[in-house]
N, C-alpha and C positions, 0 to 999 in steps of 0.2 A: 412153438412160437406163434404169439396171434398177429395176424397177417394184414386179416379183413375185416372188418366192425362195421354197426352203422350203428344209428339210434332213432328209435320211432316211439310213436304213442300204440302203435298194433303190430303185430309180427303178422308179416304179412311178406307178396311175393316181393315187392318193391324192396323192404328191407334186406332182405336175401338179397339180391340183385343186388345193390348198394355196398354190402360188404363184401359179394365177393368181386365186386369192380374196384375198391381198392386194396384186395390182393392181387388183382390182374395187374395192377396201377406198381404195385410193391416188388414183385415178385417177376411178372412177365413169364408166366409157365410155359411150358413148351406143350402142341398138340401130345396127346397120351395119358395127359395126366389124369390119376383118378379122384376125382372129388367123392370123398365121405362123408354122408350127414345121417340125421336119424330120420326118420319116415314125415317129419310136419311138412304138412299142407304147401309150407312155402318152395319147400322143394320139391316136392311132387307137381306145381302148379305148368301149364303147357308153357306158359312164356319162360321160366327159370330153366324147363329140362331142354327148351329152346336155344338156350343161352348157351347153354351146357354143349350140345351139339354144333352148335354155332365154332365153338372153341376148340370143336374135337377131342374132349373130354370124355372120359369114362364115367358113369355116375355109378355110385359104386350108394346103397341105402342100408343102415341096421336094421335084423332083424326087426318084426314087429314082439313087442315089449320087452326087446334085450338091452337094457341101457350098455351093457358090457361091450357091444358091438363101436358104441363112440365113448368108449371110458375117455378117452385123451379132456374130448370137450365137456363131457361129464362132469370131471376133474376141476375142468379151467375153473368152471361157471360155479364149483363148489368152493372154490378159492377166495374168487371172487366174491361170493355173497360172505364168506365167513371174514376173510381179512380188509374190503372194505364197505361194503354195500349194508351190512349188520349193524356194523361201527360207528354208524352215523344217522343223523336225523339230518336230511336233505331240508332245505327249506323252497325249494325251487326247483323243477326238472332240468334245468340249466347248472346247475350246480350241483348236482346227481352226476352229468353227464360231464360234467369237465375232473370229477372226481375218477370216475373211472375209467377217460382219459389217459388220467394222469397214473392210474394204477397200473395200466396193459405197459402202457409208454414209457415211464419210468421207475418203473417197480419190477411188475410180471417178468416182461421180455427181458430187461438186462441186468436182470438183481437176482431175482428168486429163484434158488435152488431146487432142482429134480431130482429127488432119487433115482428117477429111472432114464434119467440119461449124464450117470455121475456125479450128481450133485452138482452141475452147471447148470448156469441159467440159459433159458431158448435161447436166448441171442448168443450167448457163449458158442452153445453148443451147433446153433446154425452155420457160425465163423468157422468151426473146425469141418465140419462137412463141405464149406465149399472149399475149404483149405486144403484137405485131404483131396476133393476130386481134382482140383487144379494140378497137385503134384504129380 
């Protein structure tokens, strides 16, 4: 399930930051948790592993050149560019950005089927996990 997002002209630390404030916004983790990402610059930056600390989070980095280590987001982002970022001629980065939007938010999370957790969609699948832990 994608949580946190931003959108910039540079991947950079502030975009980091940005998306993962509105999973913090979304979610409200509890101290422990581990954040996974792949080794870029944004997250390796002092003020992100700051953040990181701040929150009393784990930072948890993939290998250097194992994409395998973040298949999940590997994944998303291959989805994404094949089902709709390919599919289209953008005529404005405004309209890029409300496209894929509208892909995470009404598509990805509560539509799209996973093999690998049942063939439910994140949000399906997110609902039975707090379902289960409640019970």
């Amino acid at each position: 399930q994608i949580v946190g997002y931003a959108f910039s002209d540079r991947i950079d630390t502030c975009l980091a930051l940005n998306a993962l404030n509105m999973a913090l916004r979304r979610r409200k983790p509890h101290p422990g948790l581990i954040f996974h990402s792949d080794r870029g610059v944004q997250y390796a930056a002092n003020a992100y592993r700051q953040r990181l600390l701040d929150l009393h989070f784990r930072q948890s980095m993939s290998r250097k050149g194992d994409p395998y280590d973040n298949a999940v987001a590997e994944n998303f982002f291959s989805c994404l560019k094949c089902e709709c970022v390919h599919l289209r001629h953008f005529s404005s980065r405004k309209l890029a950005m409300m496209d894929i939007f509208a892909y995470i938010e009404a598509f990805y999370n509560p539509v799209r089927p996973h093999s690998s957790i049942g063939w439910r969609s994140p949000d399906a699948f997110a609902t039975s996990l707090s379902e289960h832990s409640v019970a």
